[in-house]
C-alpha positions as a Markdown table, in Angstrom:
| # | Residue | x | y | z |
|---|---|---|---|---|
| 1 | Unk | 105.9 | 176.5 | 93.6 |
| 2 | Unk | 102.6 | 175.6 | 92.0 |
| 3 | Unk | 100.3 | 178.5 | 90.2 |
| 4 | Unk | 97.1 | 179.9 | 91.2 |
| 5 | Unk | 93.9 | 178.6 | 89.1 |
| 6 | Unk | 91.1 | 180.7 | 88.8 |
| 7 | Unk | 88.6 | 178.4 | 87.9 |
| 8 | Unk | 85.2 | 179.9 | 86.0 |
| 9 | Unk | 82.2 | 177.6 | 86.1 |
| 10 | Unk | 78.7 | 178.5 | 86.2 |
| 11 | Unk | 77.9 | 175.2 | 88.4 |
| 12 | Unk | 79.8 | 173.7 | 90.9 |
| 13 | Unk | 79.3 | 171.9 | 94.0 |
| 14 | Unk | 76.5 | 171.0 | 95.8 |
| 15 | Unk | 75.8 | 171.1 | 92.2 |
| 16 | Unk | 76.9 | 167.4 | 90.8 |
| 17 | Unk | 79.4 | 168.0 | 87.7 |
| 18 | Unk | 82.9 | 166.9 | 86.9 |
| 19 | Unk | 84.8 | 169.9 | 87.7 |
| 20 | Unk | 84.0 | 169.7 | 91.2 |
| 21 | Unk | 86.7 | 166.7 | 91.4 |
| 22 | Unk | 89.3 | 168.3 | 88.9 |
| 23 | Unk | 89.3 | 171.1 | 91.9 |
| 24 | Unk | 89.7 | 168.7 | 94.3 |
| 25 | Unk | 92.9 | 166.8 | 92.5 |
| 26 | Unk | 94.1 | 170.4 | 91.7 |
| 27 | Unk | 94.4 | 170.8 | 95.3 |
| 28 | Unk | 95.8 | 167.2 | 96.1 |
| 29 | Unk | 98.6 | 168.4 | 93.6 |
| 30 | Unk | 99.3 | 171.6 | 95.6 |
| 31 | Unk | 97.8 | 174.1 | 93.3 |
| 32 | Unk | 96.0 | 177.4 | 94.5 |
| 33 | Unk | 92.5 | 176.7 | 93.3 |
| 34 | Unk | 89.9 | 179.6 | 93.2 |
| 35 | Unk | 86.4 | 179.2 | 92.1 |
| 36 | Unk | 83.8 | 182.0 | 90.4 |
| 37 | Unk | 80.4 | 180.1 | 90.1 |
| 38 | Unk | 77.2 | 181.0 | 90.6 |
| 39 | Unk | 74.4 | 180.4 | 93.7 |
| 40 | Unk | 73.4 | 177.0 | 93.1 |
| 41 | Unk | 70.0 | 176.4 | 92.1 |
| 42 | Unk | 70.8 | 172.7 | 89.2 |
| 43 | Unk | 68.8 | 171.3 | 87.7 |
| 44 | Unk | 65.5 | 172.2 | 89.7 |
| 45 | Unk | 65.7 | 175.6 | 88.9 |
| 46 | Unk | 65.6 | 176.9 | 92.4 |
| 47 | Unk | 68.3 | 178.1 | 95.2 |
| 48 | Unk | 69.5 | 175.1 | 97.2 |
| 49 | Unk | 68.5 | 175.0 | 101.0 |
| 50 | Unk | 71.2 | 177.0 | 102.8 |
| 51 | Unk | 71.6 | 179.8 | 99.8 |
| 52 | Unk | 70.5 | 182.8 | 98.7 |
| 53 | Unk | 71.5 | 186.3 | 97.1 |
| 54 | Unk | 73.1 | 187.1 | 100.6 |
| 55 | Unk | 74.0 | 183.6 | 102.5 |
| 56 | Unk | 76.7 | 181.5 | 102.0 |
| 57 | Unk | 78.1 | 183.9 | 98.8 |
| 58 | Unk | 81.9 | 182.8 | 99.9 |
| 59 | Unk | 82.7 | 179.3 | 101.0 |
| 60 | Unk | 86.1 | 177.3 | 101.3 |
| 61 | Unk | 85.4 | 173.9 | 100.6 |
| 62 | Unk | 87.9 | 170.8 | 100.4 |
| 63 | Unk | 90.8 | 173.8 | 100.6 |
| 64 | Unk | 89.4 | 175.7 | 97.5 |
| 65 | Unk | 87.9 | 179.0 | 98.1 |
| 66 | Unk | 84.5 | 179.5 | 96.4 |
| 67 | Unk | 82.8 | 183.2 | 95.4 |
| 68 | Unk | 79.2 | 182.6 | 94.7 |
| 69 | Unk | 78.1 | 185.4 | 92.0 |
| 70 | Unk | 74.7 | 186.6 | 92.0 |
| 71 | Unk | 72.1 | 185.1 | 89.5 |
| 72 | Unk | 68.7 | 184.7 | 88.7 |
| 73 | Unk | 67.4 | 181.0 | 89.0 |
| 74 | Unk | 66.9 | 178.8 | 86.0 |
| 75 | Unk | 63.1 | 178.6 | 86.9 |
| 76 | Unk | 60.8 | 176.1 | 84.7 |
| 77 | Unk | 60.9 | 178.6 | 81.4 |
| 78 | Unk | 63.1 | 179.9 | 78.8 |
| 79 | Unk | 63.0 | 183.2 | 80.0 |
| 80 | Unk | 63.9 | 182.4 | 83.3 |
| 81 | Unk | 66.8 | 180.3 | 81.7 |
| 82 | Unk | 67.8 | 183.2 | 79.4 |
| 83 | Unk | 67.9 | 185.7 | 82.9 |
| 84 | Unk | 70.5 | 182.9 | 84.8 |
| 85 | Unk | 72.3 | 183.0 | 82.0 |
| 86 | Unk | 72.4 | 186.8 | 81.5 |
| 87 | Unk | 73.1 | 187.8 | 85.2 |
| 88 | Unk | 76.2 | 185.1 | 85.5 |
| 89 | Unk | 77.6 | 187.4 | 83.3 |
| 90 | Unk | 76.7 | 190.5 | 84.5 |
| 91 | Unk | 77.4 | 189.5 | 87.9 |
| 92 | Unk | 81.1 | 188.6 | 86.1 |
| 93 | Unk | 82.1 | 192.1 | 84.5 |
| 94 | Unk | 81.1 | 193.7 | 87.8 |
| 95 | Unk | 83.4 | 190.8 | 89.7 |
| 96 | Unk | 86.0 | 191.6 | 87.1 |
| 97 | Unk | 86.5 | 194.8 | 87.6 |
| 98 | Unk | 86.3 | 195.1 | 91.4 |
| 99 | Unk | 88.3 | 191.5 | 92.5 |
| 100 | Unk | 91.7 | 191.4 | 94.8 |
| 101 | Unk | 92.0 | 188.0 | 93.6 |
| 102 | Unk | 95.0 | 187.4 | 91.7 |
| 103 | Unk | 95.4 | 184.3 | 90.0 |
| 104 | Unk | 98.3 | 182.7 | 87.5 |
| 105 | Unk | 95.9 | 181.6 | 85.5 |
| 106 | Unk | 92.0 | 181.1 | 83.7 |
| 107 | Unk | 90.7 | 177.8 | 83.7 |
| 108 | Unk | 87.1 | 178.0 | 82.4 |
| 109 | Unk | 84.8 | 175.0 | 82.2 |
| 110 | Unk | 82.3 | 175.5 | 79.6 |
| 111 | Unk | 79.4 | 173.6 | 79.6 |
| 112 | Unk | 76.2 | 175.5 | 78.2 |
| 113 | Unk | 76.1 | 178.3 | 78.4 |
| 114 | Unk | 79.2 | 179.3 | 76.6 |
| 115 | Unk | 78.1 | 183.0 | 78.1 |
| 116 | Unk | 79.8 | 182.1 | 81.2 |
| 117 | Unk | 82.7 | 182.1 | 79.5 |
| 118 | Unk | 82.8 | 185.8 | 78.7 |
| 119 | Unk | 84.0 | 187.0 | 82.6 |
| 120 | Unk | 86.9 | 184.5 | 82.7 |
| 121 | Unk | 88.6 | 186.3 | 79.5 |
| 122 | Unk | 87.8 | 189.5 | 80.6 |
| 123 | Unk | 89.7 | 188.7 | 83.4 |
| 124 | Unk | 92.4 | 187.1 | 81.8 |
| 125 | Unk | 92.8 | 190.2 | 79.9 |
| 126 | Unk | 92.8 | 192.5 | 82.3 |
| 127 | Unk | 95.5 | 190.2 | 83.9 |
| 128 | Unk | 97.3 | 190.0 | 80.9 |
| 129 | Unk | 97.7 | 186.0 | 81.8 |
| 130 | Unk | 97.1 | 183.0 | 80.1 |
| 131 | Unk | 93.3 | 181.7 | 79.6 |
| 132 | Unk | 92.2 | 178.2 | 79.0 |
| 133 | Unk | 89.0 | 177.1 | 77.7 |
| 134 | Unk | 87.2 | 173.2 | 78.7 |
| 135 | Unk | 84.7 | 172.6 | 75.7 |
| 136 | Unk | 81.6 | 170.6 | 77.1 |
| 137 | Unk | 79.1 | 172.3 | 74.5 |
| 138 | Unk | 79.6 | 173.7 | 71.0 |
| 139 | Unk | 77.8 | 177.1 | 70.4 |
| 140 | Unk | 76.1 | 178.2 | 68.5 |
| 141 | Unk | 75.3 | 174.7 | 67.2 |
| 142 | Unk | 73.8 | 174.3 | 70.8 |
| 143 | Unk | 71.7 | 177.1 | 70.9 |
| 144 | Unk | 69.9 | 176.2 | 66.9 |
| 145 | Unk | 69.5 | 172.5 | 67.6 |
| 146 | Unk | 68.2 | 173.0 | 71.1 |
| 147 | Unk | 65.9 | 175.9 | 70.5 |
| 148 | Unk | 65.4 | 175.8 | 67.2 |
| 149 | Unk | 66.7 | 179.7 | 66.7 |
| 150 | Unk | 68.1 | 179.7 | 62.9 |
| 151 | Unk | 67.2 | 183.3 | 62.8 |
| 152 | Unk | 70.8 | 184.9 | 61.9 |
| 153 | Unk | 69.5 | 188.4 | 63.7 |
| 154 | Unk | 70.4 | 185.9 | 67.1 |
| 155 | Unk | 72.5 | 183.2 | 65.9 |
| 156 | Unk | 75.0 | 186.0 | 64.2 |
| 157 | Unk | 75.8 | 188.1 | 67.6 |
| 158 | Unk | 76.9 | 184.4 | 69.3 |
| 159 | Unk | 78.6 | 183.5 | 66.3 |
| 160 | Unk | 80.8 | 186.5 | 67.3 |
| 161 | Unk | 81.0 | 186.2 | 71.1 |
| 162 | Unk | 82.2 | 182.7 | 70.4 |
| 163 | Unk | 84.7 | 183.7 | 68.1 |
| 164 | Unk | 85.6 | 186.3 | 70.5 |
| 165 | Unk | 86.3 | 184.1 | 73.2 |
| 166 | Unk | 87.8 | 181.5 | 70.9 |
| 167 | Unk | 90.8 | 184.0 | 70.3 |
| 168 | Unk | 91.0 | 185.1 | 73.4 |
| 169 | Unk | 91.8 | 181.9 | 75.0 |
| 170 | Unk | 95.0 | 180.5 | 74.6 |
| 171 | Unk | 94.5 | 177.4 | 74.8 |
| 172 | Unk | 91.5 | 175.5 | 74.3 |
| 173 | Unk | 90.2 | 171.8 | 74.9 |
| 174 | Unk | 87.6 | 169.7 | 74.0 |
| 175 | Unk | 85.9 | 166.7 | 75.2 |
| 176 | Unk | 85.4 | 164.9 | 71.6 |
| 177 | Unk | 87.6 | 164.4 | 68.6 |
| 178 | Unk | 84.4 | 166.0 | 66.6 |
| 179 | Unk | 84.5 | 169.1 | 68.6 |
| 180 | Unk | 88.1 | 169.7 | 67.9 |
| 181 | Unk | 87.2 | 169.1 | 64.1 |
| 182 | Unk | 84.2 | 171.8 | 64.4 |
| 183 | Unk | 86.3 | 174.4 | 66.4 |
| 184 | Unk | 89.1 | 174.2 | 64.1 |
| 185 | Unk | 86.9 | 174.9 | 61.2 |
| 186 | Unk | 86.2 | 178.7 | 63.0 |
| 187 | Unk | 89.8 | 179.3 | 62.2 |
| 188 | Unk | 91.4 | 178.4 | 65.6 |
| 189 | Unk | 94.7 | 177.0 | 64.4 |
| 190 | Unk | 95.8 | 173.3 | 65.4 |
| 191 | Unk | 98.6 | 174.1 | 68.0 |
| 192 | Unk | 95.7 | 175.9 | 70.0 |
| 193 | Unk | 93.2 | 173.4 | 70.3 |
| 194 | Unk | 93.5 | 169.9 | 71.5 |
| 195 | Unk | 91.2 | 166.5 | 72.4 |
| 196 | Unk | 91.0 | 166.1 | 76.1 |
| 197 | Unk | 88.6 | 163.4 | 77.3 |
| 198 | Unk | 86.2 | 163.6 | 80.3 |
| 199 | Unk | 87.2 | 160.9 | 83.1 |
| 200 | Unk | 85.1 | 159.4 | 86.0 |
| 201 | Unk | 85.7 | 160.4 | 89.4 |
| 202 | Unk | 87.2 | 157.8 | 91.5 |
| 203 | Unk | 84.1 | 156.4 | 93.2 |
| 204 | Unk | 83.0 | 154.7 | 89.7 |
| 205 | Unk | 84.1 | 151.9 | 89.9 |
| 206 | Unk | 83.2 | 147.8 | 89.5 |
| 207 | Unk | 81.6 | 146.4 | 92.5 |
| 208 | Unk | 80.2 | 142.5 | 92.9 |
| 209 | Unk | 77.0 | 142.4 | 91.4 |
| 210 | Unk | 74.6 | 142.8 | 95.1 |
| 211 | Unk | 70.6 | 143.7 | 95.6 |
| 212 | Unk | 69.5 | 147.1 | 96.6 |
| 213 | Unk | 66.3 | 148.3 | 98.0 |
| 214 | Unk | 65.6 | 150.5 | 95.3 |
| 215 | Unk | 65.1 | 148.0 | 92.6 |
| 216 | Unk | 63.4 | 144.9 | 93.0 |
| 217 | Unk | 65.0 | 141.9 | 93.1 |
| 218 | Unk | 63.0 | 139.7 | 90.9 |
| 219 | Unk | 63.4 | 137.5 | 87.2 |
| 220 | Unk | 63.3 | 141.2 | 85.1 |
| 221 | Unk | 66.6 | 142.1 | 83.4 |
| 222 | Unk | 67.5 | 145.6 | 84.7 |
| 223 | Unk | 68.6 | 148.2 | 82.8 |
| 224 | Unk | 69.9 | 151.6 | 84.7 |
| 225 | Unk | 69.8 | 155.1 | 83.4 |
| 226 | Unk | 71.1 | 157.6 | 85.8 |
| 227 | Unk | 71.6 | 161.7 | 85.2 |
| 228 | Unk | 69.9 | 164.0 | 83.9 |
| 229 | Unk | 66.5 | 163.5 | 82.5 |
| 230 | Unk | 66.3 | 166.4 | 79.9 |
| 231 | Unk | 65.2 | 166.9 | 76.3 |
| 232 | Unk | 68.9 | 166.4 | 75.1 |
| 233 | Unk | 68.8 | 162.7 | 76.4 |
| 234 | Unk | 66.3 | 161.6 | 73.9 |
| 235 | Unk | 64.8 | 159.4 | 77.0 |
| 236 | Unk | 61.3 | 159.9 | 74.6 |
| 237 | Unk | 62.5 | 156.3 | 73.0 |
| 238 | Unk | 61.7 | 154.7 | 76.4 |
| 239 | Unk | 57.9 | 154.6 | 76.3 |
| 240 | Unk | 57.9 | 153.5 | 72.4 |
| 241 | Unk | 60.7 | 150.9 | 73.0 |
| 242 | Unk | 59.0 | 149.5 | 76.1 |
| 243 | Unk | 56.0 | 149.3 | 74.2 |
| 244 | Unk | 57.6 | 147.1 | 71.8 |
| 245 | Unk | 59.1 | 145.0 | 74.2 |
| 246 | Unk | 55.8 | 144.2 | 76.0 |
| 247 | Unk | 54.1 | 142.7 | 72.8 |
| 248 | Unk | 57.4 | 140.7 | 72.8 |
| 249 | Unk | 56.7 | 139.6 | 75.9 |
| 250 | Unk | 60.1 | 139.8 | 77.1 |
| 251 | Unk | 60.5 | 141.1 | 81.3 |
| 252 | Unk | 62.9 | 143.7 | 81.0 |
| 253 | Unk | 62.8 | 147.5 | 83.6 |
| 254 | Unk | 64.0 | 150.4 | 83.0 |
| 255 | Unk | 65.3 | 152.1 | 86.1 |
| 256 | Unk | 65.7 | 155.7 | 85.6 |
| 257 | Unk | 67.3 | 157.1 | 88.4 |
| 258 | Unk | 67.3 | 160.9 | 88.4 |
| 259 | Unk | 65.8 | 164.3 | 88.0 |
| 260 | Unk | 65.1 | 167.2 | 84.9 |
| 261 | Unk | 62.8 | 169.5 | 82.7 |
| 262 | Unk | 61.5 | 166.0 | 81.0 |
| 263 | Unk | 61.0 | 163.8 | 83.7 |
| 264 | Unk | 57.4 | 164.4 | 83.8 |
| 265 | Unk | 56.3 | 164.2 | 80.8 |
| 266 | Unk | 58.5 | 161.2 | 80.1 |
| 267 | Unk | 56.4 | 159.6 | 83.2 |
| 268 | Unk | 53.1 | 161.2 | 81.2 |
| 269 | Unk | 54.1 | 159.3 | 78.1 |
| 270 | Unk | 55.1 | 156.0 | 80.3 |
| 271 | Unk | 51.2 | 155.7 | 81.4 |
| 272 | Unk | 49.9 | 156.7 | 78.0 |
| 273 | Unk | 51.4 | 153.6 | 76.1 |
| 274 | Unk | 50.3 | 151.6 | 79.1 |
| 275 | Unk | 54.2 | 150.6 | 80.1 |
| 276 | Unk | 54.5 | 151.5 | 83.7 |
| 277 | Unk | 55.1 | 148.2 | 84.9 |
| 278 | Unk | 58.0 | 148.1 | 82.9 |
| 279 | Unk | 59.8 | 151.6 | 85.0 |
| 280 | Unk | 61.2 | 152.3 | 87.6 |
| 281 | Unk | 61.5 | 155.9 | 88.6 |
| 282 | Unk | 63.9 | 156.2 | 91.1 |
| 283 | Unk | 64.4 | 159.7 | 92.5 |
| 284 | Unk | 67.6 | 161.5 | 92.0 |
| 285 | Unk | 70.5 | 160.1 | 93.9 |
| 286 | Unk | 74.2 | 161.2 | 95.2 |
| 287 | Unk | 77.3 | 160.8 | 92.6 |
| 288 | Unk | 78.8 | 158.3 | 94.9 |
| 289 | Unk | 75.5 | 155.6 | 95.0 |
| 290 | Unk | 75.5 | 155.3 | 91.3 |
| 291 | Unk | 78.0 | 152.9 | 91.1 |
| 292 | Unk | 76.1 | 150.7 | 93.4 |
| 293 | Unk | 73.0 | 150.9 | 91.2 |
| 294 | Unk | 75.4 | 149.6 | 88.1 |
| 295 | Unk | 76.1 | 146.2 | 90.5 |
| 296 | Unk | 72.3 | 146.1 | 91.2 |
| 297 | Unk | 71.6 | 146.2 | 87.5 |
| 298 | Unk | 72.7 | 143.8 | 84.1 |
| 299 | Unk | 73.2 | 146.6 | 81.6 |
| 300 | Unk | 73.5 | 150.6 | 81.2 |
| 301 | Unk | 71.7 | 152.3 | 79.3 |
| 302 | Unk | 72.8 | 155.8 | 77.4 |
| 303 | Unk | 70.8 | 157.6 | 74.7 |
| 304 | Unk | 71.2 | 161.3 | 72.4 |
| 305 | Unk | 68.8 | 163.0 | 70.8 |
| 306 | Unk | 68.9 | 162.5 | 66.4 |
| 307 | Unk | 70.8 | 165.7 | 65.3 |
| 308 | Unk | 74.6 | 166.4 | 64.1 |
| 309 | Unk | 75.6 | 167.8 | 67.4 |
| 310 | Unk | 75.0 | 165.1 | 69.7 |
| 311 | Unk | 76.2 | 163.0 | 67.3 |
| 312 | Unk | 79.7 | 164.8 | 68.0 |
| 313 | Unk | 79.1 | 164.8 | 71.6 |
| 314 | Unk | 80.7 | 161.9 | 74.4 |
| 315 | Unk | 78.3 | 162.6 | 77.4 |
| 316 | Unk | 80.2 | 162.0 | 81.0 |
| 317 | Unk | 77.6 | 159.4 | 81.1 |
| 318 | Unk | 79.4 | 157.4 | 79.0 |
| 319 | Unk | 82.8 | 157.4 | 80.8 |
| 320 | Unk | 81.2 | 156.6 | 84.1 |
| 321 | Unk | 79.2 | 153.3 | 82.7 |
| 322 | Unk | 82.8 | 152.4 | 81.5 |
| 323 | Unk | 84.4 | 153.1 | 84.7 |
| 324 | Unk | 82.0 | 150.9 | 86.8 |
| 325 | Unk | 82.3 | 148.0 | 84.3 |
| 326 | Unk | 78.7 | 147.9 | 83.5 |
| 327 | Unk | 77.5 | 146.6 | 79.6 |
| 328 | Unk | 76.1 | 149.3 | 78.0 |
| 329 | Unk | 72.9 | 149.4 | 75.7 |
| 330 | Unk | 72.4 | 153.0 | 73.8 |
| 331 | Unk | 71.0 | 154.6 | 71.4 |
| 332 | Unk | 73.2 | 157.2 | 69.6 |
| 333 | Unk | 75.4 | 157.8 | 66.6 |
| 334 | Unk | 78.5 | 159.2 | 66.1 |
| 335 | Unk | 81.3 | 159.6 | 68.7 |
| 336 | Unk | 78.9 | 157.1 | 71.3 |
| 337 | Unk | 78.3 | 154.7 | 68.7 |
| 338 | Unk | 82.4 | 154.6 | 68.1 |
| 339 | Unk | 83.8 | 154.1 | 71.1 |
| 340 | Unk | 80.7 | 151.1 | 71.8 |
| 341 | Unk | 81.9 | 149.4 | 68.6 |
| 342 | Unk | 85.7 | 150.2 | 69.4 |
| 343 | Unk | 84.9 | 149.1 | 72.9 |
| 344 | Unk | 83.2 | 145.8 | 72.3 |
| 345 | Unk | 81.4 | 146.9 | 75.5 |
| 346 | Unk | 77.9 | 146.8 | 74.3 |
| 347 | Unk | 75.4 | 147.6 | 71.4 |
| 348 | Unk | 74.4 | 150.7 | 69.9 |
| 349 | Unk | 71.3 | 151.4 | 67.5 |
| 350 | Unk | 71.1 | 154.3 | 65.9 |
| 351 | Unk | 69.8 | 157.6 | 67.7 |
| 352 | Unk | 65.8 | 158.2 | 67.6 |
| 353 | Unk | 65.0 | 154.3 | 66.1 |
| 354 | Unk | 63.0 | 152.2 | 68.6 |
| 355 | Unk | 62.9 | 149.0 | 66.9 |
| 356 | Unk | 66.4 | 149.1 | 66.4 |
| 357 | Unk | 66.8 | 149.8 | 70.3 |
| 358 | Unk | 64.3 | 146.7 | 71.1 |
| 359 | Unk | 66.2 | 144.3 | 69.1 |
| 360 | Unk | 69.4 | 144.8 | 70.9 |
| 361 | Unk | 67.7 | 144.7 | 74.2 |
| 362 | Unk | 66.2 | 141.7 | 73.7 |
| 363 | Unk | 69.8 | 140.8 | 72.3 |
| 364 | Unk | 71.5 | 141.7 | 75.3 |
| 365 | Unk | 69.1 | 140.5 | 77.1 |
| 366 | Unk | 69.7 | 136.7 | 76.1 |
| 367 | Unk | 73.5 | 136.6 | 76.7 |
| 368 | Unk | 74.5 | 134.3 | 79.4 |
| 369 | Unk | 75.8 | 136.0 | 82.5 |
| 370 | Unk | 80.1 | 135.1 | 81.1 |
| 371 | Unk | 79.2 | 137.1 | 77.8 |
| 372 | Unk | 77.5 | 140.2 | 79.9 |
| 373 | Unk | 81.0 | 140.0 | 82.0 |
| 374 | Unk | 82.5 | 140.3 | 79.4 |
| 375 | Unk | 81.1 | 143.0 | 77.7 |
| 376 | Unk | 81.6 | 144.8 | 81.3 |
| 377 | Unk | 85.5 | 143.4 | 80.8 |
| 378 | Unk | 86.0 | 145.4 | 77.8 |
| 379 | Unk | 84.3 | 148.7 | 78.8 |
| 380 | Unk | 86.2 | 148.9 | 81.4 |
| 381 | Unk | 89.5 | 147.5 | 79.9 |
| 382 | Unk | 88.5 | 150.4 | 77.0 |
| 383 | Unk | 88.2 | 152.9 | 80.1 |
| 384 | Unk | 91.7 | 152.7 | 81.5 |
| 385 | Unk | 93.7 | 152.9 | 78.4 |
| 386 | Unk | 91.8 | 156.2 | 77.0 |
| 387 | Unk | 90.3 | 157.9 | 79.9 |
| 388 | Unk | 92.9 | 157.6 | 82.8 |
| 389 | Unk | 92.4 | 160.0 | 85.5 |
| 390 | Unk | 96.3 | 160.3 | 86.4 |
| 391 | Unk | 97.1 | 160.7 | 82.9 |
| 392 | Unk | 94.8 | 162.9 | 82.0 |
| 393 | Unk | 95.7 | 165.2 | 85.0 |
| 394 | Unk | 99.4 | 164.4 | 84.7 |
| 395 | Unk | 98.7 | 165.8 | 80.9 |
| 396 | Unk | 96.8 | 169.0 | 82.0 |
| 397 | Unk | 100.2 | 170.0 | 84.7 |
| 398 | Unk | 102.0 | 169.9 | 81.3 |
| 399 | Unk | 100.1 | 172.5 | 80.1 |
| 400 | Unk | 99.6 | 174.2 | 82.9 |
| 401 | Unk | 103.7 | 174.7 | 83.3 |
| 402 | Unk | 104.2 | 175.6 | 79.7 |
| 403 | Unk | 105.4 | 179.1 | 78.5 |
| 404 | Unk | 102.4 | 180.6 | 76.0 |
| 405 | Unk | 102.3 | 183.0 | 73.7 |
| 406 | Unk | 99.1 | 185.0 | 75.4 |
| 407 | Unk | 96.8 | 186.9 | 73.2 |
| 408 | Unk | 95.6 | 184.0 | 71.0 |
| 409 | Unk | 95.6 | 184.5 | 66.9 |
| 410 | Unk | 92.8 | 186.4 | 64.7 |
| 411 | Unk | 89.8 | 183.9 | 64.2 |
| 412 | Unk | 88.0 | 185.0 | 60.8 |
């Protein structure tokens, strides 16, 4: 008989992120699945149609049951976005200790904040079973690169709630090779900590190349972004690249398809340099038509901001490019800039450096169409050996179904 996930996530659906599918397959596989998320209100920083603080605060969705804490909306500010995070939690302890549920295990998906965390090992404690923690985002590195806190009055006190969770979960995985490195270095011992990959849900995938509505059909060599538009995304090197590109002369758009926190001002600073004919602002789109925006398009384009964490990071973005067989074009060191080379699938500059970006656009931009096929051959070939779905998943039963020692290790 399969066990009973609880599964801890801040977002989840309508909200678009990947644990909504793991969910689903957990289901397919005959697993209990259990949700504790949050009303959701991602990325625009207000309650979607349909929810508030009293409707829809339980839901059963694709056979998983869903309870909706309480939170405060991530508004437009930082101290908006400090309250959302704060009341997840809050809202958590109070769940804690009142909940019927009773679950086999913690699964806890941790993308920022890591605060969210904090309910799904209380819980797991008070259960006495065993807790396992998906590393999206490393704090406090996070929290001092993003913000710019260095201050050790506020970076101490989530040095220890990190550490506290860290030895509170038994086991613990991480969606780069770097972020294992960084984790073990807080004293979490090897057996404990593993890589574990992101993959693409099943609708990414290679379709014929085809025209779509949304982006003209015309001489230009397309490039897509599609996600998030945030500060994180370093999408700042558009305007200055573009700018380059149009002394150049060379007829290359940038369709950015999405939503976020940056997208106006990166449409501010589009104008300014006098580059609007070269974008395309397409507004944000469902999961499942992105692949179809890939076929419409000759390359994909991914970028980080410059700092060491990013450089550890491998952004979903990057596995769902691969998945759909689409060249890629980015801007990023590290991990990205790795699996590109490794990959053969496309070229990367280094993160923040526009005329580097320029020069492989208009480099990628002069292949014939064979050499862009096969540059969409190889990130896709690269795809299916190291990002698998079923293995993955198959990989993640294992685990699931083996006998741990529960309590974690002391973390110094």
């Amino acid at each position: 008989m399969k066990k009973h996930i609880l599964v801890i996530s801040q977002y989840f659906y309508p909200e678009q992120f990947r644990i909504n599918d793991m969910c689903e397959e957990w289901v397919e596989r005959g697993y209990k699945v259990t949700v504790v998320t949050g009303i959701p209100n991602y990325p625009h920083g207000k309650f979607f149609k349909g929810y508030n603080f009293f409707k829809r605060r339980k839901e059963n969705y694709k056979g998983m049951e869903i309870i909706r804490l309480p939170i405060i909306p991530r508004g437009n500010n930082s101290l908006f976005l400090a309250m959302n995070y704060l009341s997840f939690v809050i809202s958590g302890y109070l769940w804690k200790l009142f909940t019927r549920v009773k679950a086999d295990h913690v699964f806890i998906f941790e993308v920022s904040p890591m605060t969210q965390a904090l309910p799904g090992v209380w819980y797991a404690k008070k259960r006495n079973i065993p807790c396992y923690l998906y590393v999206q985002d490393l704090w406090p590195e996070n929290v001092e690169i993003v913000t710019g806190i260095t201050n050790r009055k506020i970076i101490g006190p989530i040095e220890k709630m990190v550490n506290y969770i860290y030895r509170n979960c038994d086991r613990i995985f991480a969606t780069s090779k770097s972020f294992v490195r960084s984790i073990q270095q807080r004293g979490v011992p090897d057996h404990k900590i593993e890589f574990w990959p992101q993959y693409a849900e099943d609708f990414y995938e290679k379709l014929e190349s085809t025209s779509i509505s949304e982006i003209p059909d015309d001489n230009a060599f397309n490039v897509i972004f599609a996600g998030n538009i945030g500060n994180a995304q370093g999408l700042d090197i558009l305007p200055k690249t573009a700018e380059i590109l149009k002394q150049k002369k060379r007829n290359i758009r940038f369709n950015v398809v999405g939503d976020g926190r940056y997208k106006n001002e990166l449409i501010s600073e589009v104008e300014k340099r006098n580059v609007r004919e070269m974008f395309n602002f397409i507004p944000r789109q469902p999961a499942t038509r992105i692949p179809e925006f890939m076929a419409a398009s000759d390359a994909a384009f991914l970028c980080l901001t410059n700092n060491r964490l990013f450089e550890m990071t491998i952004p979903a973005k990057l596995q769902s490019y691969m998945a759909c067989g689409a060249p890629i074009i980015a801007s990023a060191d590290g991990e990205v800039k790795r699996i590109i080379n490794e990959s053969e699938s496309g070229f990367c500059s280094e993160a923040g450096n526009a005329e580097s970006l320029a020069e492989n656009l208009l480099r990628i931009a002069e292949l014939n169409d064979a050499d862009l096929n096969q540059l969409g051959h190889n990130a896709k070939r690269y795809y299916d050996s190291n990002f698998n779905k079923e293995k993955l998943l198959d990989h993640m039963d294992q685990k699931f179904n083996e006998e741990l020692k529960l309590g974690g290790e002391k973390i110094v």
